[in-house]
N, C-alpha and C positions, 0 to 999 in steps of 0.2 A: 696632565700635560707635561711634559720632560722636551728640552730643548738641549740635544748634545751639541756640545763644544772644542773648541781647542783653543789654545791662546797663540797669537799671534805678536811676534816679536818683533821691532822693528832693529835695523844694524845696529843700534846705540845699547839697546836690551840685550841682544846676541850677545855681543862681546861685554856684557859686563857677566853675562852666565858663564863663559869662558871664562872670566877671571875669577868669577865666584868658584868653579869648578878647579881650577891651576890653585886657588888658595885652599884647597880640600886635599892637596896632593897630587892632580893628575896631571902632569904636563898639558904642554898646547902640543907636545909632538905625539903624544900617546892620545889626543884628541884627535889631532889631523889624522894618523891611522885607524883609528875606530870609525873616522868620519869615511875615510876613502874604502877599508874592506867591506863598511855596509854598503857603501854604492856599488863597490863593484858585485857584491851577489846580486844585487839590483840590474845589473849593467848583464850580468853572467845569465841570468835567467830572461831579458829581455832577448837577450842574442839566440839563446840556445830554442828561445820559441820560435824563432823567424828564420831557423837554420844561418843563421850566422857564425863566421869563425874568423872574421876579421875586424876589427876596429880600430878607426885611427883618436885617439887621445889629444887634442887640444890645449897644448899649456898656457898660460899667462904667467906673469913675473912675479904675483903673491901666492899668499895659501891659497887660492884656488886651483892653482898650479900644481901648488904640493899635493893636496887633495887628489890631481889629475894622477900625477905621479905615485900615488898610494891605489888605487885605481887599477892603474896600467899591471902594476906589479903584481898584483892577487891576478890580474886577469890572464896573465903571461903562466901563473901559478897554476891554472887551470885550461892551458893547452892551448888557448887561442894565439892568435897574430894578431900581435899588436905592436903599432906604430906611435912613438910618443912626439908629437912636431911640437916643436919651441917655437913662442913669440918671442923668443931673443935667446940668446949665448946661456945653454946651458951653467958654465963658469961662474954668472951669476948671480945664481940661487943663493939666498942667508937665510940664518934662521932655518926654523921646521922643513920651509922645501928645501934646502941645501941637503938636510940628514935623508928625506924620503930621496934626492935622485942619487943620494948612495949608495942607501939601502936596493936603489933600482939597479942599480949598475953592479952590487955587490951578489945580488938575489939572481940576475941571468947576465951574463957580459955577452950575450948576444942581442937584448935590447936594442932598437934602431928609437935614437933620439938624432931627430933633422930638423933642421927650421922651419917654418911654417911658412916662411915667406916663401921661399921660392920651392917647397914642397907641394905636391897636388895631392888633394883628399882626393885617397884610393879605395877607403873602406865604406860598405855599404851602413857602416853603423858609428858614428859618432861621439867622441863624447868633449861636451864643452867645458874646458875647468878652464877658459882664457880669464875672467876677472867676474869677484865673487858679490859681494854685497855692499861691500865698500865705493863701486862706482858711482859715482857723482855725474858724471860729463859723457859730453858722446864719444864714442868710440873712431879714433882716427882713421885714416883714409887707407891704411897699409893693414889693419885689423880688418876691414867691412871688406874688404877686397878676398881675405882668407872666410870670412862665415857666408860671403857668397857660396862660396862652395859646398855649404851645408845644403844647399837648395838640392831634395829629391833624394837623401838621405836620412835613416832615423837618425833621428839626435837628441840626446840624454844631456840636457845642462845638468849641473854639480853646482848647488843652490839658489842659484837663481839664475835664467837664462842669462847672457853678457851682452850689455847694452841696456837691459834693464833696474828702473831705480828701483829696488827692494823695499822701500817704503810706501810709495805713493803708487804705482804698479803705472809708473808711465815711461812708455818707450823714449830714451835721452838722444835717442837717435837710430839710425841702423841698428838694429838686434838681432841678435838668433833665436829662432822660431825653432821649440823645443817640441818635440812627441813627449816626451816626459821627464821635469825636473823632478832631480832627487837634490830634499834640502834638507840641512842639516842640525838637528835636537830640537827646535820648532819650527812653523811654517812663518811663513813672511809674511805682511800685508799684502805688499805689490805684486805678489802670482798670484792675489784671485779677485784681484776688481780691477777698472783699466783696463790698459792692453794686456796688461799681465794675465787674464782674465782668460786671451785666447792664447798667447807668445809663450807660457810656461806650459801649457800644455795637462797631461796628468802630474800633480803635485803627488811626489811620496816624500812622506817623513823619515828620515834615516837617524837613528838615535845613538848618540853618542859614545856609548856603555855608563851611563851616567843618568841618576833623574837631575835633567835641568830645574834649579833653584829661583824659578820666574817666582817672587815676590807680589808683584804688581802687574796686571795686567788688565787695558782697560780695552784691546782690539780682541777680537773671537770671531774667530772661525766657526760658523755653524754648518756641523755635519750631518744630521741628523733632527726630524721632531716629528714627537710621538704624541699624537692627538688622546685625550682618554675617550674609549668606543661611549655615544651616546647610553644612559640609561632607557632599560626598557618599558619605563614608565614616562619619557619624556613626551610632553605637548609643546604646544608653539607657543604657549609663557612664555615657559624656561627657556626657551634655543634664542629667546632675542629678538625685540623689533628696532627694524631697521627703515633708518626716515632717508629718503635721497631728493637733493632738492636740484634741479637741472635738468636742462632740457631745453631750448628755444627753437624759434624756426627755425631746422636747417642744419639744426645738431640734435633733434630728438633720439635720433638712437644712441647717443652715450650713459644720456638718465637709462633707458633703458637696459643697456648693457651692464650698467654698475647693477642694478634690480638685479640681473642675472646671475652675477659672480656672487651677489649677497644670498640668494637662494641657495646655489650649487655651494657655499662653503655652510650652511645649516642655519642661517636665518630663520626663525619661527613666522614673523612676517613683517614682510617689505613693503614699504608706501613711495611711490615716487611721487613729488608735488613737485609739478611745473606747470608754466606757462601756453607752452606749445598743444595745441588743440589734440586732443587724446580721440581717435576716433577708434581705432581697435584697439587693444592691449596689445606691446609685440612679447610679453610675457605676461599669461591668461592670469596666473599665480599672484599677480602684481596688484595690491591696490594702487589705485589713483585719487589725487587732489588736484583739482586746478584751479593755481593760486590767480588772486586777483593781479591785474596789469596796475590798481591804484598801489602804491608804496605802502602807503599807512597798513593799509585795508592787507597788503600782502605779508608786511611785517605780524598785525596779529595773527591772521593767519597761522606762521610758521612759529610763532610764540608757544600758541596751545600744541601743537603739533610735537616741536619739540620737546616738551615738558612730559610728551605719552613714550616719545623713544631713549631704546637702550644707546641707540649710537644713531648720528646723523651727519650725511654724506653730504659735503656743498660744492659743487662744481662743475659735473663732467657736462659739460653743451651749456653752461648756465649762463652765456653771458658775461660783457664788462661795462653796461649803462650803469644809471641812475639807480634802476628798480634791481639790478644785480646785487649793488653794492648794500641797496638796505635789506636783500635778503641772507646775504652774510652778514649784516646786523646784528641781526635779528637770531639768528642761529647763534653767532659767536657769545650771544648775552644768553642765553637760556640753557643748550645746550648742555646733557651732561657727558657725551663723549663725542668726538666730533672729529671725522676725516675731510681736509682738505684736499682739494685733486684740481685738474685742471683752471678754466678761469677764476677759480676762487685764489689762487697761487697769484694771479697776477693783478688780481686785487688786494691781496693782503700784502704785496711788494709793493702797491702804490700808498698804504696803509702807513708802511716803513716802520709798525710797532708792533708791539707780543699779542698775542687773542689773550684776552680776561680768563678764559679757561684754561688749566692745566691740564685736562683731559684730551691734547690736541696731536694728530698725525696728520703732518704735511708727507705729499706725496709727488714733490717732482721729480720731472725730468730734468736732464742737465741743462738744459735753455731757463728752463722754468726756476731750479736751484742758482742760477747768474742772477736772473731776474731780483729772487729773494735777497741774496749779498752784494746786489749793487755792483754785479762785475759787469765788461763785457759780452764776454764770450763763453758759449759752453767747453773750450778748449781749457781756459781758467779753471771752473769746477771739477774738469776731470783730471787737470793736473796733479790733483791730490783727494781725492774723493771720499777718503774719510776724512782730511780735514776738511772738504767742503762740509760736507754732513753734519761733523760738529760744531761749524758756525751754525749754522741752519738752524740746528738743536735750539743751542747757547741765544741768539739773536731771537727767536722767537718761541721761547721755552714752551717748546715741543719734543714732541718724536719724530724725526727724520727719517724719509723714506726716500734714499737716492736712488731712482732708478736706473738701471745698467746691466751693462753682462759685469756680475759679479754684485749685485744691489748691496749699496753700505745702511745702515740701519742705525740712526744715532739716539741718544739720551739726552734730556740738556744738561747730566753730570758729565758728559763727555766720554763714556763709555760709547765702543763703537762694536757694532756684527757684520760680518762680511756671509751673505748667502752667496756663496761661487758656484753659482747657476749662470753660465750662459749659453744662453737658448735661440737660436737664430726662431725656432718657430712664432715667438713673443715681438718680432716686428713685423707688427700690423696693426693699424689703425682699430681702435678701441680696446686694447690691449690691455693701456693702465686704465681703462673705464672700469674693467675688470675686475682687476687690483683693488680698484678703491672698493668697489663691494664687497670681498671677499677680507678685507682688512675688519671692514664696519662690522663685518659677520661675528668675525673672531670679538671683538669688541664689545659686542654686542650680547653674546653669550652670556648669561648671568652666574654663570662659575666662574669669570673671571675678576682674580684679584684687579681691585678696580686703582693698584700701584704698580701696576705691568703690564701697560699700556704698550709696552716695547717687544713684549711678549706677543701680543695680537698683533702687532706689525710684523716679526718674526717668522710666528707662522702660516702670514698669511703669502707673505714673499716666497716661501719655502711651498705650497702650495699650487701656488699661482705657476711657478717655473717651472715645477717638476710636472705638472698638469701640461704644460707646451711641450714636455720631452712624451709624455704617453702619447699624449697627438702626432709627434711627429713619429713616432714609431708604430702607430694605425695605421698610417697614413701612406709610410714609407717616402717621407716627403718633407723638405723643409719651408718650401714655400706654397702659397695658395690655403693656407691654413686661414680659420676666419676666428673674432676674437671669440664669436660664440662657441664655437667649438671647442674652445683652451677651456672655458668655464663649466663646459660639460665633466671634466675631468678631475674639477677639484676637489669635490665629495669624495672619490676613490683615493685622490693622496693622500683627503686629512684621515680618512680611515685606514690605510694600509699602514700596519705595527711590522 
């Protein structure tokens, strides 16, 4: 199994690679133009596929300005029309963009630089260099009023869409909605979880002329993961049993559904134990247990039960009584791998303390991730969604599965993975039921290193989303998608090399 990567840098890491790079010799001006000629090939073959031959240039007052200006200049170099508008008075550029609107002015004296304020976007192709990673706040009323006009044209941001925070990937306010950010020597957190998630658009890497000296890095971008093809000697030993405890009156098909996604990602075999009167199988493939309604009598039960499984799953439909809470007990003492999901998340928040096992992957959602750190609102979690994550982690020394478009994936050493999967066909009810089986699966496998627990939540999120995009491309369809259907799909990602 191989899980590609990238590392992911936040503003504070960027600019210390800048200064690591500036103390190797390279300037920050011989930065900024290496930064802007890769975009503009970038910008030059975006236009040239879409028959474009105009674009207007968007500056702001820092380097991303300059960047804009480095940009314009290669693109004028290569025959198009191009418009440079200033968010203010040319005159006062310093520093790196002062030398690029020089070099602009030095390179064609027929360049058109106009202000932006009272300029109207005339080009069908855009490009955003108004403010780069550095933004903290929202964007003023005399700004929002200019990326209105982005609406109904391509638009290329130049590192990170503006208006968005490049850390936490949440929108500070009005933003511009990118077809495709090009960012610069690494990628950011903030374009690929959050709003960042849909507002940046396609993320390219536009690199330097320089290997960035990233040191440290504890956020990763997951590109890529490459399942090893099962042996041909494999039995249902080896591939992993998998115990799911949930199900009551009225939510029987979420136990069900997790049984599904545990098959479809190569469970050897799946045992659902619940409550809820089991009259047909709604997966034939599924053993059953039905546990007693006494506590005692259900706890041992799920005692011996756990002690037979590679991984076991407590939550989806299971309930928040009495007889709930002892059978996440009873799981959390014995178990030796164990995915939390649904109401087990809001028992183990009313808990307020770590499970006995370290063998543990919590799986919420943003409502459910409040719940565990005692915030109010899912707006809070997503405000920062790796640092949610790695509370999550850290607070109940687990594996973290934040679910989202863009799912954060934590350690409780605080390492963090961003899968930048987001998948409209994934909202629909028993979705994370899913998830949670196809987690257990990976888990569950007995080739896995039983210290990379973070591993099987990895590829099982990597799985799970890319399985909604084959669907929706069957399908030709973003909605009316069912969760069984996403699960059908997952066998084919974790196999396809």
């Amino acid at each position: 199994m191989t899980i590609h990567t990238a590392p992911l840098l936040d503003r504070a890491q960027s600019r210390e690679v800048d200064r690591a790079l500036a103390s190797r010799g390279m300037s920050t001006a011989l930065l900024m133009e290496n930064a802007g000629r890769g975009a503009a090939e970038h910008v030059l073959q975006l236009a040239r596929s879409r028959g474009i031959h105009r674009v207007d240039v968007v500056c702001g007052p820092g380097n991303n300005g300059g960047d804009g200006l480095v940009v314009a200049r290669h693109l004028l170099l290569h025959g198009l029309e191009v418009r440079v508008l200033s968010l203010f008075d040319p005159s006062r550029w310093t520093g790196d963009a002062a030398i690029m609107h020089s070099a602009l002015v030095a390179s064609d004296s027929s360049a058109v630089i106009a202000p932006a304020w009272d300029t109207a976007i005339a080009a069908p192709l855009v490009v955003d260099a108004l403010f780069g990673t550095g933004l903290r706040s929202a964007l003023d009323e005399a700004t929002e009023a200019i990326i209105r006009q982005f609406a109904g044209r391509f638009v290329v941001a130049l590192d990170v869409p503006s208006g968005l925070d490049a850390d936490t990937g949440k929108a500070l306010g009005p933003c511009v909605r990118a077809d495709v950010t090009l960012t610069f020597g690494t990628s950011k957190p903030g374009l690929h979880t959050g709003d960042g998630a849909t507002l940046a658009g396609e993320v390219r890497v536009v690199h330097l002329g320089a290997v960035a000296p990233v040191a440290e890095c504890d956020r990763w971008l997951v590109s890529g993961v490459s399942v090893t093809p099962r042996a041909l000697d494999a039995h249902k030993g080896v591939a992993g049993r998998v115990l799911i405890v949930g199900g009551s009156a009225g939510t029987a098909g979420a136990g069900w559904l997790t049984a599904l996604g545990a098959h479809r990602a190569g469970a050897g075999l799946v045992t659902l134990a619940t409550r809820a009167s089991i009259a047909q199988p709604a997966v034939l493939e599924t053993m059953t247990l039905a546990l007693s309604t006494d506590e005692r009598q259900c706890a041992a039960q799920l005692r011996e039960q756990c002690a037979r499984a590679d991984c076991v799953v407590v939550g989806p439909g299971l309930g928040r009584d009495a007889w709930a809470k002892s059978a996440l007990d009873a799981a959390l003492e014995t178990a030796r791998a164990l995915v939390l999901d649904g109401d087990a998340l809001t028992l183990l928040a009313e808990r307020g303390e770590a499970p006995r096992s370290n063998h543990v992957i919590v799986t919420p959602h943003p409502l459910e991730a409040a719940r565990l750190l005692g915030v109010d609102t899912a707006d809070e979690i997503n405000g920062d969604r790796v640092d949610s994550a790695r509370k999550i982690a850290a607070k109940y020394h687990c594996v973290a599965v934040l679910k989202g478009a863009g799912t954060v994936i934590a350690h409780r050493t605080a390492t963090a993975w961003i899968v930048a999967v987001a998948e409209p066909t994934l909202a629909v009810a028993g979705s994370g039921d899913v998830l949670a089986g196809v987690v257990a699966a990976r888990m569950a496998d007995r080739e896995r290193d039983a210290n990379a627990w973070h591993e099987a939540a990895i590829e099982a999120v990597w799985a799970h989303g890319h399985a909604g995009a084959r669907l929706r491309l069957q399908r030709g369809a973003t909605r009316g998608a069912l969760a069984s259907e996403i699960a059908d799909h997952v066998g084919a990602v974790l196999d396809a090399q």
